[in-house]
py3Dmol code that shows the C-alpha trace and the ligand (Angstrom):
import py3Dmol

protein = """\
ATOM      1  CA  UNK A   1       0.000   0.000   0.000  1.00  0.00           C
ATOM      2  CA  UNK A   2       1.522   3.403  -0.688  1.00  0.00           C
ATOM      3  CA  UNK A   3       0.032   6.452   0.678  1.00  0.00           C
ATOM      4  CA  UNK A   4       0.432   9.646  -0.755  1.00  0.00           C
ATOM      5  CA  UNK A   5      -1.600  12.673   1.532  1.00  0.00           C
ATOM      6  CA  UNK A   6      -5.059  10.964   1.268  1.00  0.00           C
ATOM      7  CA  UNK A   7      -5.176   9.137  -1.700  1.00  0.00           C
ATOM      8  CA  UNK A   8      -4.005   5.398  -0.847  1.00  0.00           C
ATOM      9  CA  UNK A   9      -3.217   2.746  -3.366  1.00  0.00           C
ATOM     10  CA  UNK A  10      -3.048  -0.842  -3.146  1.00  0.00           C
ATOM     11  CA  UNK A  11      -0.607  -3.614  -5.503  1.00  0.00           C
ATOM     12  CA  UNK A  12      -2.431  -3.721  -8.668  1.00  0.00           C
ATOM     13  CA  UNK A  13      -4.341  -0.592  -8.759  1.00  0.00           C
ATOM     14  CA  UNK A  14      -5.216   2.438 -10.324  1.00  0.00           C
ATOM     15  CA  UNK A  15      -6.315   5.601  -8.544  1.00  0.00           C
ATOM     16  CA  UNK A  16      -7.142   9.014  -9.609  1.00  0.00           C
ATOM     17  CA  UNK A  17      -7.293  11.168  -7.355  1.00  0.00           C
ATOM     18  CA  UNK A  18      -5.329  14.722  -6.441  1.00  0.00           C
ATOM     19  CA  UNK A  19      -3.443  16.914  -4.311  1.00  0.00           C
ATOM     20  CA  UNK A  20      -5.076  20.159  -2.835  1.00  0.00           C
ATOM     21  CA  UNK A  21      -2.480  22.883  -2.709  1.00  0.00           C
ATOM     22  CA  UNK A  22      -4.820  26.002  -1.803  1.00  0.00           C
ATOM     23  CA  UNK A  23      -7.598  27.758  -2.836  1.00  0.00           C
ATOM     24  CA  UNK A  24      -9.028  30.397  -4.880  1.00  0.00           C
ATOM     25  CA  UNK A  25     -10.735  33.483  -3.518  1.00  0.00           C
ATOM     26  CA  UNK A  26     -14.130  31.957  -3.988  1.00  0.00           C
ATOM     27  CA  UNK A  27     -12.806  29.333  -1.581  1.00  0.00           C
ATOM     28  CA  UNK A  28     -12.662  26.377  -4.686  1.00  0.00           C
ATOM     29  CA  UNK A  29      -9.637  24.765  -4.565  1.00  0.00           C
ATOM     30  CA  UNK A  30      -6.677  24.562  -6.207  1.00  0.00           C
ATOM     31  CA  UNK A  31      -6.038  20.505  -7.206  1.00  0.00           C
ATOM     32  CA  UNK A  32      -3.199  18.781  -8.620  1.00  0.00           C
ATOM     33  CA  UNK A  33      -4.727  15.880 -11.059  1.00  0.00           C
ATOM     34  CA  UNK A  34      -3.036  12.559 -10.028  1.00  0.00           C
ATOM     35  CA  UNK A  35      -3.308   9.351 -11.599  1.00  0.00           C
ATOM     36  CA  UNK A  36      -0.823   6.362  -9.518  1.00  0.00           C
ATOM     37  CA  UNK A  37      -1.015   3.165 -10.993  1.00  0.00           C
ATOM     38  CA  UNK A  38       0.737   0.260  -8.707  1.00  0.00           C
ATOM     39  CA  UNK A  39       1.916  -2.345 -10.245  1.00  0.00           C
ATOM     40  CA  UNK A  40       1.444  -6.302  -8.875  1.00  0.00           C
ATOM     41  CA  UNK A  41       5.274  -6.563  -9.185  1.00  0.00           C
ATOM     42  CA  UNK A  42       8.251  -4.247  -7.215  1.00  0.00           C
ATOM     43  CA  UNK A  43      10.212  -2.100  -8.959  1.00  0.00           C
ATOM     44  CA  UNK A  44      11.188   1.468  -9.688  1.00  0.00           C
ATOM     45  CA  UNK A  45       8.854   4.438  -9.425  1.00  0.00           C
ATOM     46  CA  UNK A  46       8.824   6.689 -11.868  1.00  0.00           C
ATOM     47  CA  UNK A  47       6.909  10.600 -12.123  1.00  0.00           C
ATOM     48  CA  UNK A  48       5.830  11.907 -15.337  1.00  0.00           C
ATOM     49  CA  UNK A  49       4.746  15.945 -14.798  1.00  0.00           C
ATOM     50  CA  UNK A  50       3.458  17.769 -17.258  1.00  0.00           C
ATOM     51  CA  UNK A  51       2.042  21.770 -17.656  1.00  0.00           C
ATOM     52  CA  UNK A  52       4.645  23.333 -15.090  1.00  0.00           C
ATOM     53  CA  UNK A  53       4.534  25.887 -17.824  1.00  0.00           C
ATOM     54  CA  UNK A  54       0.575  26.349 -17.859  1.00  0.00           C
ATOM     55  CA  UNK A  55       0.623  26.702 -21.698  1.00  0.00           C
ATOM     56  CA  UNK A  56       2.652  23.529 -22.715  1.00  0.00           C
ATOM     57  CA  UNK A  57      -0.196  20.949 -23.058  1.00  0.00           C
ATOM     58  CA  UNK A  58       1.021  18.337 -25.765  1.00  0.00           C
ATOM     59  CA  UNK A  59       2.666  16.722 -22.609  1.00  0.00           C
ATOM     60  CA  UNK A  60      -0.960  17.253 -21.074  1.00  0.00           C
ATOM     61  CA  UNK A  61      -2.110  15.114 -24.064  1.00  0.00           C
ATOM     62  CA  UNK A  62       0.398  12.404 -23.910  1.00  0.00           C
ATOM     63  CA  UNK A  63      -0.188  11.882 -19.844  1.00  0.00           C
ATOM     64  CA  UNK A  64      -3.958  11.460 -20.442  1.00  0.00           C
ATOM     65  CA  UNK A  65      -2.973   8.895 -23.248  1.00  0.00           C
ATOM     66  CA  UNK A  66      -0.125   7.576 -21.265  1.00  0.00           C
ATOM     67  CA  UNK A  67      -2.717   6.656 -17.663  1.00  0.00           C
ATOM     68  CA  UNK A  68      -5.522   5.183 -19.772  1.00  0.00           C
ATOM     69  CA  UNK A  69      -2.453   2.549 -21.764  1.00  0.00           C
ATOM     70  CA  UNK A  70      -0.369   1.312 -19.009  1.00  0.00           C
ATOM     71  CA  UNK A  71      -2.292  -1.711 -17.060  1.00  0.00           C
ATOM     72  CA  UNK A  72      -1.171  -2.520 -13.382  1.00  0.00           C
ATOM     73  CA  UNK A  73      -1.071  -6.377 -13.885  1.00  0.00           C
ATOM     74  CA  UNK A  74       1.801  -5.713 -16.665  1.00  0.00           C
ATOM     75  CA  UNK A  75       4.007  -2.732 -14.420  1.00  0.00           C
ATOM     76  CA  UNK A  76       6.675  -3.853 -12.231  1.00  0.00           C
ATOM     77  CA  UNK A  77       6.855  -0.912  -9.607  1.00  0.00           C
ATOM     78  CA  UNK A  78       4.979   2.374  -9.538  1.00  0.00           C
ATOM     79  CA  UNK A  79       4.147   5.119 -12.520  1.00  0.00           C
ATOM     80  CA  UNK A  80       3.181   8.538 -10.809  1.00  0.00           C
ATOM     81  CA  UNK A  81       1.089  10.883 -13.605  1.00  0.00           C
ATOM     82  CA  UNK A  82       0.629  14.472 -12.663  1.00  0.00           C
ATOM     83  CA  UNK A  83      -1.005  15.893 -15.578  1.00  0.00           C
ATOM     84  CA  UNK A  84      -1.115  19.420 -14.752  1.00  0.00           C
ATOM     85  CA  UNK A  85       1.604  20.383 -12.083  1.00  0.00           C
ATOM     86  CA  UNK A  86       0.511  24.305 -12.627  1.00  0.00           C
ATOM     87  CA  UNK A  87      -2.867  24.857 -12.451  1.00  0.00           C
ATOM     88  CA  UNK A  88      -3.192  28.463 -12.398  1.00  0.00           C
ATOM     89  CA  UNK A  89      -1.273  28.423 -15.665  1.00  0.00           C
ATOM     90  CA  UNK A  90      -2.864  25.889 -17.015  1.00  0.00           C
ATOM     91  CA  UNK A  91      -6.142  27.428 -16.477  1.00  0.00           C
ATOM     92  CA  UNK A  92      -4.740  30.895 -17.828  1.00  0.00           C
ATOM     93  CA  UNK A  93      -3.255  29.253 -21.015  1.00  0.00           C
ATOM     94  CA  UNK A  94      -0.240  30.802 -20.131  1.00  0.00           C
ATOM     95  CA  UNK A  95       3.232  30.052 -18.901  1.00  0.00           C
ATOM     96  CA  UNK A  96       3.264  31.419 -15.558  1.00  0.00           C
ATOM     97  CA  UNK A  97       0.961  31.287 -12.442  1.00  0.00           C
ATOM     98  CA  UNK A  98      -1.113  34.601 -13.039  1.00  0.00           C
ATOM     99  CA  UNK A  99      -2.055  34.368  -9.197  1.00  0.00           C
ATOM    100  CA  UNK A 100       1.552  35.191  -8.278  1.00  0.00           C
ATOM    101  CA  UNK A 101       3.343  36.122 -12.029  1.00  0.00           C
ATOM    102  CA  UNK A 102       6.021  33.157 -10.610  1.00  0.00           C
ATOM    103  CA  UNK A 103       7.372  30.902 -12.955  1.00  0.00           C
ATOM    104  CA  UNK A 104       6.852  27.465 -10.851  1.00  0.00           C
ATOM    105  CA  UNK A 105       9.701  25.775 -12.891  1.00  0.00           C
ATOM    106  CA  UNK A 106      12.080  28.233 -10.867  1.00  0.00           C
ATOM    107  CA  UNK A 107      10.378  27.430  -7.115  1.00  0.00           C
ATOM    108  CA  UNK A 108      11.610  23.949  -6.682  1.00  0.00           C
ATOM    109  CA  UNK A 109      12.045  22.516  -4.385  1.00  0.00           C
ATOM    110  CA  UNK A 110       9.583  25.060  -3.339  1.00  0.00           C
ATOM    111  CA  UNK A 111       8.236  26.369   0.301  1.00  0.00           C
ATOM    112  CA  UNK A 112       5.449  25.347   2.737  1.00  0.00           C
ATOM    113  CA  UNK A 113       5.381  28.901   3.794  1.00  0.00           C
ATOM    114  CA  UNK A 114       5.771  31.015   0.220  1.00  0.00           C
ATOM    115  CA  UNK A 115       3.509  32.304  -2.520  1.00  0.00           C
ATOM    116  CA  UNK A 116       1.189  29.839  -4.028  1.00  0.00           C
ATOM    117  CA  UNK A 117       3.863  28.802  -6.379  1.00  0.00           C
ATOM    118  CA  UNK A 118       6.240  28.122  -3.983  1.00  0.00           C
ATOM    119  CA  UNK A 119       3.532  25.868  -2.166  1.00  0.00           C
ATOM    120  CA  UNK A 120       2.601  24.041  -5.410  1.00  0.00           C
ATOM    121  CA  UNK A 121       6.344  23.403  -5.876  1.00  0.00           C
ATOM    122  CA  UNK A 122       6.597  22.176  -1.885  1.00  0.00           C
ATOM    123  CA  UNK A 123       3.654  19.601  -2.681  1.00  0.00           C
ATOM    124  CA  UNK A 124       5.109  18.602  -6.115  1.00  0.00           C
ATOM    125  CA  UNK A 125       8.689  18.097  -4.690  1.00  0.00           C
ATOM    126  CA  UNK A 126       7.901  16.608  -1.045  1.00  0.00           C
ATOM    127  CA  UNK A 127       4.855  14.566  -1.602  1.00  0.00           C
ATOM    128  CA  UNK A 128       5.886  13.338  -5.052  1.00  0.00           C
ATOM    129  CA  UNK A 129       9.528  14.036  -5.929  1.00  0.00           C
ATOM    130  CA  UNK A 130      10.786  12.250  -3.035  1.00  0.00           C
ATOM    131  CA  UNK A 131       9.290   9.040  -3.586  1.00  0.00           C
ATOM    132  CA  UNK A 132      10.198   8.799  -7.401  1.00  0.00           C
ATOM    133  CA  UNK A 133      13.602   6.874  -9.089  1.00  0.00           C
ATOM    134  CA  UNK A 134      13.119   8.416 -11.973  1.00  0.00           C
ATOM    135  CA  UNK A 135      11.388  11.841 -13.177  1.00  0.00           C
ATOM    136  CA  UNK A 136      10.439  12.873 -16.692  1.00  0.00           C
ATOM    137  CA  UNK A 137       9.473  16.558 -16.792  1.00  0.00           C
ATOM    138  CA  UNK A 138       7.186  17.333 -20.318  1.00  0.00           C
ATOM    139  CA  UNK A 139       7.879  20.413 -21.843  1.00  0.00           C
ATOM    140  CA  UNK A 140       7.309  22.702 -25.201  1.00  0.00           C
ATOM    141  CA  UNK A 141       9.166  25.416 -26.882  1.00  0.00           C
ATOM    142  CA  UNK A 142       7.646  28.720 -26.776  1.00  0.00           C
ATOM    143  CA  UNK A 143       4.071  29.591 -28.674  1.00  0.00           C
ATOM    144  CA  UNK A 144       4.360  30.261 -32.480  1.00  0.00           C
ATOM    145  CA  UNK A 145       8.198  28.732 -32.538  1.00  0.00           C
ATOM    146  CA  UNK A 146       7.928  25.067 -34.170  1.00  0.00           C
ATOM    147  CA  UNK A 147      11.106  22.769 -32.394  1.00  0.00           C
ATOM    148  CA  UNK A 148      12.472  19.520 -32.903  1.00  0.00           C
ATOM    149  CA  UNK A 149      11.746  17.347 -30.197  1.00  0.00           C
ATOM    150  CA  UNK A 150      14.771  17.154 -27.470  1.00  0.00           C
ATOM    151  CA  UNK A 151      16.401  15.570 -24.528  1.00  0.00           C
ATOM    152  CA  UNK A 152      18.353  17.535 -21.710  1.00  0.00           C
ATOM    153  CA  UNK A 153      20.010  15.606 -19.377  1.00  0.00           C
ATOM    154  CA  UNK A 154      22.350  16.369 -16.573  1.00  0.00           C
ATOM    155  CA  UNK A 155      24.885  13.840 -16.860  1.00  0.00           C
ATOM    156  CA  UNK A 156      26.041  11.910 -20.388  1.00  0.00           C
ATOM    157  CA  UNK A 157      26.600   8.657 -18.084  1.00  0.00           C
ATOM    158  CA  UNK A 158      22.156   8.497 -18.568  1.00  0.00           C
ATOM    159  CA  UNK A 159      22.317   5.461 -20.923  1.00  0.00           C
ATOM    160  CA  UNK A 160      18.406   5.493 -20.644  1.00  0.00           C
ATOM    161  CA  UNK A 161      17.995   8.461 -22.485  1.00  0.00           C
ATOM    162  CA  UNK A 162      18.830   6.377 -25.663  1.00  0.00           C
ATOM    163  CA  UNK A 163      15.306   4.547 -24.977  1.00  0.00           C
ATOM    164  CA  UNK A 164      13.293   7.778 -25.579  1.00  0.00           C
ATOM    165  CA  UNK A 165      13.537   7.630 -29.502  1.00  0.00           C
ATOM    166  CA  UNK A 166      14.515  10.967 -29.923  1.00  0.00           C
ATOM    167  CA  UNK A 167      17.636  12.006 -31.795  1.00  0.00           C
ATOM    168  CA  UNK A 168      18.852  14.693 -29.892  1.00  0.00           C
ATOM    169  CA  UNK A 169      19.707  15.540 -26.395  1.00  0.00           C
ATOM    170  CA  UNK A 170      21.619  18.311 -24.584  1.00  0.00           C
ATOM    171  CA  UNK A 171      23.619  17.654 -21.893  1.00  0.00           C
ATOM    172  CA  UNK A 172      23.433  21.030 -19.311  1.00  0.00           C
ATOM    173  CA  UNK A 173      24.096  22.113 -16.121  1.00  0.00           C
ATOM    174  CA  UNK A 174      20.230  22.808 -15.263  1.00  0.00           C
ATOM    175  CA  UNK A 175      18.637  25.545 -13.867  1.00  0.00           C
ATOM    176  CA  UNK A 176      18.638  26.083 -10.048  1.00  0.00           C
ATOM    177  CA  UNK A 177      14.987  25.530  -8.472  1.00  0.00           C
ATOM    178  CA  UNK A 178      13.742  23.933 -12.053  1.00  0.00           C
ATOM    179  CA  UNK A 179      12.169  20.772 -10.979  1.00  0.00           C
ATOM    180  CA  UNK A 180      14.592  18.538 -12.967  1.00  0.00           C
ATOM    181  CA  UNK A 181      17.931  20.165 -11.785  1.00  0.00           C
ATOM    182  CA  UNK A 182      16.367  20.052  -7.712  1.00  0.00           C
ATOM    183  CA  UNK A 183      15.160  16.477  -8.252  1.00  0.00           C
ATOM    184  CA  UNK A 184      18.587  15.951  -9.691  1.00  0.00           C
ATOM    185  CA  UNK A 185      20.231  17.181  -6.732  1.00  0.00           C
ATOM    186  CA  UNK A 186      18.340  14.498  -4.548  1.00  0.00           C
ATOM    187  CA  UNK A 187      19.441  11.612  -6.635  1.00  0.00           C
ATOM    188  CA  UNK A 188      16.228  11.490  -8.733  1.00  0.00           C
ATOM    189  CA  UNK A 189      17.393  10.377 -12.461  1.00  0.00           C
ATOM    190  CA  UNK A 190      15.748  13.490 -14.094  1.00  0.00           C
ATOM    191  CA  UNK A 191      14.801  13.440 -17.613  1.00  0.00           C
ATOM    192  CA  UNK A 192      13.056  16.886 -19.555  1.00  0.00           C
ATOM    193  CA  UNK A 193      11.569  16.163 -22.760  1.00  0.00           C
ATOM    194  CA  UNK A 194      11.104  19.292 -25.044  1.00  0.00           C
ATOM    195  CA  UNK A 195       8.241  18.157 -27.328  1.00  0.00           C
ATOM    196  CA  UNK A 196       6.216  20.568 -30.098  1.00  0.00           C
ATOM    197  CA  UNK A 197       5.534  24.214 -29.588  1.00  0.00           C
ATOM    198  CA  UNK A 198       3.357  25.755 -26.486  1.00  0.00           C
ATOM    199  CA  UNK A 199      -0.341  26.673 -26.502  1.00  0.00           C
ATOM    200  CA  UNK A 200      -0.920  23.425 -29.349  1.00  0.00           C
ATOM    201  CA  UNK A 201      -1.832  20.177 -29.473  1.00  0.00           C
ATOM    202  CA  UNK A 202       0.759  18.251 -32.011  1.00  0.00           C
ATOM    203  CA  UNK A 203      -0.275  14.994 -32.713  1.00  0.00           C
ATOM    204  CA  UNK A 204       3.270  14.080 -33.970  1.00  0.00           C
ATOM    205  CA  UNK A 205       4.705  14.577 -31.321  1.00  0.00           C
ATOM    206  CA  UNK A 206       2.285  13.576 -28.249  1.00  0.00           C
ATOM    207  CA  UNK A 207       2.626  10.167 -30.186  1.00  0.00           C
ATOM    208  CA  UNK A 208       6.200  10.447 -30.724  1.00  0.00           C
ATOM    209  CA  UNK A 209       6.796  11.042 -27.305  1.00  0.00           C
ATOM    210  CA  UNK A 210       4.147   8.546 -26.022  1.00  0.00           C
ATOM    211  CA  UNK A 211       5.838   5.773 -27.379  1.00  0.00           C
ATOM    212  CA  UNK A 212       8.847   7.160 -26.333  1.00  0.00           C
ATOM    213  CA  UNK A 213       8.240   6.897 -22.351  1.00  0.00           C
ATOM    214  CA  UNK A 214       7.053   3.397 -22.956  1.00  0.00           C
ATOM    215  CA  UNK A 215      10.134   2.083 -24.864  1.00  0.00           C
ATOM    216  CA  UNK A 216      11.523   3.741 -21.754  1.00  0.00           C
ATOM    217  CA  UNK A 217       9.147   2.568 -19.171  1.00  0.00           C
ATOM    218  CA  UNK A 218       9.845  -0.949 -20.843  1.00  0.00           C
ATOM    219  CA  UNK A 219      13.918  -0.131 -21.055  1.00  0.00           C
ATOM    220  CA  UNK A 220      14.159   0.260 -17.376  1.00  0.00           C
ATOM    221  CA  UNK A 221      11.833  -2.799 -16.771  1.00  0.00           C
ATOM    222  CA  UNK A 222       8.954  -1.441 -15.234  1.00  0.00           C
ATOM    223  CA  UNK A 223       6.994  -3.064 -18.429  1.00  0.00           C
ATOM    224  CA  UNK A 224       7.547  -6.528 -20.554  1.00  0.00           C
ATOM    225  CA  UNK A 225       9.456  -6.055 -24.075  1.00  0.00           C
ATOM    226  CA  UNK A 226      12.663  -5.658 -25.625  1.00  0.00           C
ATOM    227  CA  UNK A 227      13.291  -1.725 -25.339  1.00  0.00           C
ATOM    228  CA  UNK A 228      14.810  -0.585 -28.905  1.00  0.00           C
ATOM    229  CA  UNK A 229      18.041   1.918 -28.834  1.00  0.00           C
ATOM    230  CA  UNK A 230      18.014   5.302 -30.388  1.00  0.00           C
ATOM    231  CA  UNK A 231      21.452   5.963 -31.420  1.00  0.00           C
ATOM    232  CA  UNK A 232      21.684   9.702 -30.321  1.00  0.00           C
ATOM    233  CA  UNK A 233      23.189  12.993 -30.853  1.00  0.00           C
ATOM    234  CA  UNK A 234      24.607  15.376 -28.404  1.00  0.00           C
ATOM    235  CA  UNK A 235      24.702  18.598 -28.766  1.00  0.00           C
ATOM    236  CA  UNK A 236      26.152  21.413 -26.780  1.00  0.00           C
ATOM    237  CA  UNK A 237      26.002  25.000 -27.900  1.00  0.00           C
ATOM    238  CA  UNK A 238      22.900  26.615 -28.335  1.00  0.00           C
ATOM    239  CA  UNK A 239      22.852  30.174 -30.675  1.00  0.00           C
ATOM    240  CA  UNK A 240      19.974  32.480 -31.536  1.00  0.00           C
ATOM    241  CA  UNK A 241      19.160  34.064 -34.428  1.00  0.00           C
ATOM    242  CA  UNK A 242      17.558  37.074 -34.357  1.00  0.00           C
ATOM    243  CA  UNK A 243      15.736  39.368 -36.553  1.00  0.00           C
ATOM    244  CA  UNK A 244      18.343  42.049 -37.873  1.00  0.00           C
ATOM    245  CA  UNK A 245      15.403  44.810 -38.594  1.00  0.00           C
ATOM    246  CA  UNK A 246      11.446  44.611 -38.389  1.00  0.00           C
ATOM    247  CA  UNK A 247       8.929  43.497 -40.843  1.00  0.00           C
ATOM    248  CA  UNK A 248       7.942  40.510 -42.130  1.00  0.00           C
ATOM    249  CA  UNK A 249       9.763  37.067 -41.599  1.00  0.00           C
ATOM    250  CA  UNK A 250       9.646  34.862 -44.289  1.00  0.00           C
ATOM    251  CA  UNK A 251      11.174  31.235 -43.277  1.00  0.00           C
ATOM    252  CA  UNK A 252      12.869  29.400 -45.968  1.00  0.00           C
ATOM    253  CA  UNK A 253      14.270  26.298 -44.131  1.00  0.00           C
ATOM    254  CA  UNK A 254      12.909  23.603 -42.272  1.00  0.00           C
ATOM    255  CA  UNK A 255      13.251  22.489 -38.553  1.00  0.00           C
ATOM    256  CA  UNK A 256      15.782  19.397 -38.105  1.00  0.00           C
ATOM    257  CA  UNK A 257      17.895  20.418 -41.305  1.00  0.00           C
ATOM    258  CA  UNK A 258      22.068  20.918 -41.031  1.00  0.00           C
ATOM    259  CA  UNK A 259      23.522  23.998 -42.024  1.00  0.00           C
ATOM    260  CA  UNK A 260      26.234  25.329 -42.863  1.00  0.00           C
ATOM    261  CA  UNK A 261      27.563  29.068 -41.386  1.00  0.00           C
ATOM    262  CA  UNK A 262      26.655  31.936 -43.982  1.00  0.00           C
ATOM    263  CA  UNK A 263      23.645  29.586 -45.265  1.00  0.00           C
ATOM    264  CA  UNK A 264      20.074  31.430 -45.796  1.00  0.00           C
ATOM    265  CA  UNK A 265      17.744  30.476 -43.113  1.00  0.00           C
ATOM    266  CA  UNK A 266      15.082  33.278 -44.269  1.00  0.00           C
ATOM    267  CA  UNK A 267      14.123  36.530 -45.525  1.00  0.00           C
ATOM    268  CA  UNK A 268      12.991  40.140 -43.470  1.00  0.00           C
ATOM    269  CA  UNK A 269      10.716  41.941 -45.970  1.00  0.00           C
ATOM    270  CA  UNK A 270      10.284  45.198 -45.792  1.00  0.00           C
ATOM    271  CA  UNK A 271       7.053  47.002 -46.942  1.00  0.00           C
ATOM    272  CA  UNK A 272       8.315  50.408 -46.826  1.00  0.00           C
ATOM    273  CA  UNK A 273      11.518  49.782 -48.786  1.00  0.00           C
ATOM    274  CA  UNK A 274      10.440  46.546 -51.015  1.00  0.00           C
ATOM    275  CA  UNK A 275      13.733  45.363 -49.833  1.00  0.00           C
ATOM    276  CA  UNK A 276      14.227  41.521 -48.651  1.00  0.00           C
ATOM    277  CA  UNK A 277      16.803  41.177 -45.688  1.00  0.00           C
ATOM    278  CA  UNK A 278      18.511  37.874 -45.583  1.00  0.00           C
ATOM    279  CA  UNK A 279      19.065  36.433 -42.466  1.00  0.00           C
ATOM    280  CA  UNK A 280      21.805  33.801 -42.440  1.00  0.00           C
ATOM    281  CA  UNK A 281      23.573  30.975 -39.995  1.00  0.00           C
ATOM    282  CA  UNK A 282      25.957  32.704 -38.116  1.00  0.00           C
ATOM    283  CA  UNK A 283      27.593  29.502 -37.277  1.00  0.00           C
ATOM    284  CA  UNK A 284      27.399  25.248 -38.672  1.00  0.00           C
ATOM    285  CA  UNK A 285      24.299  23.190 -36.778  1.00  0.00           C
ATOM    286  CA  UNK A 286      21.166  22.111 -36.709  1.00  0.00           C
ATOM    287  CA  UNK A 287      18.047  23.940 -37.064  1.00  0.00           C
ATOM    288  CA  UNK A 288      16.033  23.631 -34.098  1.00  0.00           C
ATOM    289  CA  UNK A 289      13.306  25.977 -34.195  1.00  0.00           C
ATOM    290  CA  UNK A 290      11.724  28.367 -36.531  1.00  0.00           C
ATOM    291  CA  UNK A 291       9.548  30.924 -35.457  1.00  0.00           C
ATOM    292  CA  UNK A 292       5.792  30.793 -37.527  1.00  0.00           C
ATOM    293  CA  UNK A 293       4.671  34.139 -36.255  1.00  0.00           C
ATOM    294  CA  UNK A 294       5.653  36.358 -39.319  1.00  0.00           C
ATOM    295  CA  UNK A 295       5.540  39.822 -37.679  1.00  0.00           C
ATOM    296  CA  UNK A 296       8.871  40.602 -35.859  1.00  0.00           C
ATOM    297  CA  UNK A 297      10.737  43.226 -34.619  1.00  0.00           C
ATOM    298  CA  UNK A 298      14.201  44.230 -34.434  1.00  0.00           C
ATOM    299  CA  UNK A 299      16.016  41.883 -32.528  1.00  0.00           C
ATOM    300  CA  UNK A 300      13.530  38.961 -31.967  1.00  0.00           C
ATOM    301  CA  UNK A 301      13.898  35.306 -31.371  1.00  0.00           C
ATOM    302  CA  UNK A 302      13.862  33.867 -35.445  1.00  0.00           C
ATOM    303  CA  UNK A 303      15.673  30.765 -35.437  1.00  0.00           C
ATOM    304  CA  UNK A 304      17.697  28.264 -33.220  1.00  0.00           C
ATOM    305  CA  UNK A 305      20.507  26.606 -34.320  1.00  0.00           C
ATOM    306  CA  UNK A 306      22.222  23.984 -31.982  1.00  0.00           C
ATOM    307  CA  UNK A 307      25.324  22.463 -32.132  1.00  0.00           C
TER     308      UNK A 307
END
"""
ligand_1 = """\
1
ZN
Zn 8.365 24.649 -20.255
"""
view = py3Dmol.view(width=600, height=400)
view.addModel(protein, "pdb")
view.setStyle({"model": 0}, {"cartoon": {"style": "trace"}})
view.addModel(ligand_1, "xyz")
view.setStyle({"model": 1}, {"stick": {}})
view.zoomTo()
view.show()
């Protein structure tokens, strides 16, 4: 039996059920959505959060597909699913807790005693965090900025990271109070998986990364199956390329494609002038993302390039 506040669940079981971490000013409360499933068998537990940024909900998606697939007479050990971690957010469709303008992946391991942020983050990381083996944090690029799917890991010696099926995976220091770097710190083998663009639902990828985190679930033997291998590609550097004047942005490459330095990545038009400004790579990579919001001004986030 493992107990988590109220909610208790037995070998073999699935419960819904959720955390209350305050309230809201008509005294309703505020409820983090919880599904456990227990398997029959012992083995590791693993936590899969998603919406931590309130506007990231293909992770949302894939959690609500991932607790209705995974049957507790076929898991060895215990799958955690907390399908919206920030509820304030989630309910604002944006990325940060409107009730206290916090961003909650910057509060862990959070406070008992702090903002409603910092209490979400206290429930999140003592009631949950501190049970789990192994987290996976769900996460998407910003709104209107199309990315290929990613890995970012703390340490290269995570083998399991090659059972995700994604090609590409950065290797960082981490963020201090992001919930991956603080459950990290605790011995918590913490995975964040960067999957579509914020504020949509991208079928691609919820299935790409659904299938993902159960070749995973089934490479670290919490399910039956051969787990297959991704071979995969660090990279390191990270560069952005920004608009050189305002106007229109008119992308000419795709995301996932190498380049080469000096190579066109897209156009500026100008409607004053007529002229086209050509922005180019400023160094060799890959092209991560590519903004799809054509208005931009001077300066603004166009393309990333990794390396
Ligand atoms: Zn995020």
């Amino acid at each position: 039996m493992m107990k988590i506040d109220n909610i208790y669940v037995g070998k073999g079981e699935v419960v819904r059920g959720a955390l209350k971490v305050g309230e809201l000013p008509d005294t309703s409360p505020i409820l983090l959505p919880l599904t456990i499933i227990s398997g029959v068998e012992k083995g590791p537990t693993l936590l899969i959060c998603s919406a931590v940024h309130g506007n990231e909900v293909n992770g949302v998606e894939l959690n609500f597909r991932l607790s209705n697939s995974v049957d507790p007479s076929e898991l060895r050990g215990k799958l955690i699913i907390l399908s919206i971690a920030n509820p304030p957010a989630y309910n604002a469709k944006q990325r940060n807790n409107p009730m206290d303008e916090k961003d909650l992946n910057r509060c862990f391991p959070g406070s008992a005693n702090g903002s409603i942020s910092d209490k979400i983050a206290y429930a999140i990381f003592h009631s949950l965090v501190k049970r789990a083996d192994y987290l996976i944090d769900l996460h998407s690029g910003s709104e209107h900025f199309r990315m290929v799917p990613l890995v970012k890991i703390f340490e290269r010696s995570y083998e399991n990271v090659k059972f995700f099926g994604i090609r590409f995976v950065e290797t960082r220091k981490g963020i201090r109070g992001s919930l991956a770097k603080e459950a990290h710190k605790i011995g918590v083998e913490s995975y964040t998986l960067e999957i579509g663009e914020g504020g949509r639902l991208e079928e691609e990828f919820v299935s790409l990364g659904l299938k993902g985190i159960l070749n995973f679930m089934r490479g670290i033997k919490m399910l039956e199956g051969k787990a297959s291998k991704e071979r995969v590609l660090y990279v390191k550097k990270r560069v952005q390329v920004n608009a050189p004047k305002g106007g229109i942005l008119a992308p000419k490459i795709e995301i996932g494609t190498r380049v080469k330095k000096g190579m066109r990545l897209g156009e500026v038009h100008d409607v004053f002038t007529g002229e086209r400004y050509v922005v180019r790579a400023p160094e060799d990579g890959w092209v991560f993302g590519v903004k799809k919001n054509p208005q931009v001004y001077t300066g603004e986030k166009c393309f990333l390039i990794y390396k």
